[in-house]
C-alpha positions as CSV (number, residue, x, y, z in Angstrom):
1,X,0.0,0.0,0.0
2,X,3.2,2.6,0.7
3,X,4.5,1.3,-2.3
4,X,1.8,1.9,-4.6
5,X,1.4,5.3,-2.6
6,X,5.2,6.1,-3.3
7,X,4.5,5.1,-7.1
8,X,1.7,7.1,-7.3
9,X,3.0,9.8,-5.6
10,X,6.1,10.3,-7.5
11,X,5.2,8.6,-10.8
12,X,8.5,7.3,-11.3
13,X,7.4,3.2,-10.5
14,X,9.7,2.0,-13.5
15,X,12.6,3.9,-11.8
16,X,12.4,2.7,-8.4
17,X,12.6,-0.9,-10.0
18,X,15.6,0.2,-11.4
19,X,17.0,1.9,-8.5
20,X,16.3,-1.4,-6.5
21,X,18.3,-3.1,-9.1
22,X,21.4,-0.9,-8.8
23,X,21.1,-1.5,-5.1
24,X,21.3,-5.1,-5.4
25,X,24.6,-4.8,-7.9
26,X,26.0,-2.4,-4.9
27,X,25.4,-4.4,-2.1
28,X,26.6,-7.5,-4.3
29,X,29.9,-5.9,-4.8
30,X,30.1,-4.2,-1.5
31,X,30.1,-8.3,-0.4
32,X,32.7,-9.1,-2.7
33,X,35.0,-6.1,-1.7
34,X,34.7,-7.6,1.6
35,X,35.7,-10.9,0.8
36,X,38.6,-10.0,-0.8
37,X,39.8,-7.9,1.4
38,X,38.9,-10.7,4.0
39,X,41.1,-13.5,1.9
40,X,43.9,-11.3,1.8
41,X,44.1,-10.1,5.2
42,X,44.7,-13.6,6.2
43,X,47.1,-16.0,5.1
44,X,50.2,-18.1,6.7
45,X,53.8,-18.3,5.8
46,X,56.8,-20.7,6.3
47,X,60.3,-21.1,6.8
48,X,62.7,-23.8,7.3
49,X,66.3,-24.1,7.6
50,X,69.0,-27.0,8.9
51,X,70.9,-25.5,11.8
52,X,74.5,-26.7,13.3
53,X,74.3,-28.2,16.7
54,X,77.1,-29.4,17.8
55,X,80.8,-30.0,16.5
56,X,81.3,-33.6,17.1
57,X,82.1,-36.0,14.4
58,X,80.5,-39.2,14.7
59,X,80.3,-42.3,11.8
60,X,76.8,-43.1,11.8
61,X,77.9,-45.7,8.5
62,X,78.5,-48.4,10.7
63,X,75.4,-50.3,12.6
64,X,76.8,-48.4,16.4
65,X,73.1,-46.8,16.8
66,X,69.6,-47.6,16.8
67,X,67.0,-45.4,16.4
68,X,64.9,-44.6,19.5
69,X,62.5,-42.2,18.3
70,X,62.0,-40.7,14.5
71,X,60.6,-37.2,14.1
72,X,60.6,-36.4,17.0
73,X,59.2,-32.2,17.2
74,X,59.1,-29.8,19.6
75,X,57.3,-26.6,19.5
76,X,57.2,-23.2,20.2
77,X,54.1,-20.0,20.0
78,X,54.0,-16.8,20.5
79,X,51.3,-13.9,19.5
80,X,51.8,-10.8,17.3
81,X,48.7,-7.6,17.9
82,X,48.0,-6.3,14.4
83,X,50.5,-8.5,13.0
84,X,53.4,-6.8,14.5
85,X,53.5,-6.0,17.8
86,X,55.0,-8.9,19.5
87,X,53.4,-9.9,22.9
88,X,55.3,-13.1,23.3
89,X,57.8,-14.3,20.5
90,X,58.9,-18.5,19.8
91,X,61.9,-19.1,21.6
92,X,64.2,-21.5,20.5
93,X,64.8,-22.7,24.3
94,X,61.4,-23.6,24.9
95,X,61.0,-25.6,21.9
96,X,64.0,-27.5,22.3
97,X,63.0,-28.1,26.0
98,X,59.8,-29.3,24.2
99,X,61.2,-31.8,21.9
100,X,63.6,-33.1,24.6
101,X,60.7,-33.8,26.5
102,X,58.1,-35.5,23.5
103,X,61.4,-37.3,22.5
104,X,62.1,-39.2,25.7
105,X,65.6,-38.2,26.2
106,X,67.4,-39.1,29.6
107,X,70.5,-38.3,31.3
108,X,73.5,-40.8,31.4
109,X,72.6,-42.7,28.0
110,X,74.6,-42.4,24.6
111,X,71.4,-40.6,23.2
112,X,71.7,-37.7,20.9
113,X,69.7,-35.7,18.2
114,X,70.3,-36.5,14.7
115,X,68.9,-34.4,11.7
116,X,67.8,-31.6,13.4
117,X,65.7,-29.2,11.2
118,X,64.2,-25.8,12.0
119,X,60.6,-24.3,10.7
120,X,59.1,-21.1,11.2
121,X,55.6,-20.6,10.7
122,X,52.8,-18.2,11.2
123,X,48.9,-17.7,10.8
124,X,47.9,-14.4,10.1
125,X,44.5,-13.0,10.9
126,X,42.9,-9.9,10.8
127,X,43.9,-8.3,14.1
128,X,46.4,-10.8,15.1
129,X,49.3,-13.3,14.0
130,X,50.3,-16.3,15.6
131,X,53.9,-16.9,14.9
132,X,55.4,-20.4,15.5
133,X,58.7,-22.1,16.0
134,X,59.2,-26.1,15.3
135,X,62.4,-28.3,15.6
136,X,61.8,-32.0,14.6
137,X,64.6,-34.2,15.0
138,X,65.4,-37.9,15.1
139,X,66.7,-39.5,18.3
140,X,69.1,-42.2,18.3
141,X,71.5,-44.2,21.0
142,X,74.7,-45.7,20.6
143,X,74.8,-49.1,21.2
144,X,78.8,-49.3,21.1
């Protein structure tokens, strides 16, 4: 009853069709703007590298070890505001004391690390990243 009031009132009913129309293609890209700039305000990345433990030579070509535990990973999070400011960063300690502890290492045995690899990750949201550190290693013990 409005309607036909507004129609008849302004005796433009073909137009406000049309202006409904456009409204609908606004709002329709309006929704896609905001997808996109959803999809590329979050996303992830990762690095890895091999790092350098220790300076011992060892000959692992002869059958003197036996694996104890492969891929073995510890890990390591912290939290970024805005994607930059850090309130707590990975540390390196923690997720070493992490895979030490997931890997079952003890004190007095002939156990040691053995490919050691390093990866550093993060998931980045809107208002907030989550950065994270993980070491994987295998474990092994020296049976000579």
């Amino acid at each position: 009853m409005v309607s036909q009031f507004c129609d008849a009132y302004s005796g433009h009913g073909s137009t406000r069709k049309r202006m409904g129309f456009a409204i609908g293609k606004r709002s329709t890209a309006l929704t896609a703007v905001c997808m996109l700039v959803t999809l590329l305000a979050v996303g992830c990345t990762s690095t890895g590298t091999f790092p350098q433990t220790s300076g011992t030579q060892v000959d692992l070509s002869k059958k003197n070890f036996r694996i104890v535990k492969a891929n073995a990973m510890g890990t390591s999070s912290g939290f970024k505001l805005f994607c930059f400011i850090p309130f707590t960063a990975p540390t390196y300690s923690e997720a070493m004391s992490d895979l030490y502890q997931k890997a079952g290492l003890t004190e007095g045995r002939a156990q040691t690390l053995t490919n050691v690899t390093q990866e550093r990750s993060s998931l980045y949201l809107l208002l907030f990243s989550i950065p994270k550190l993980t070491i994987r290693a295998d474990v092994i013990e020296f049976t000579e």
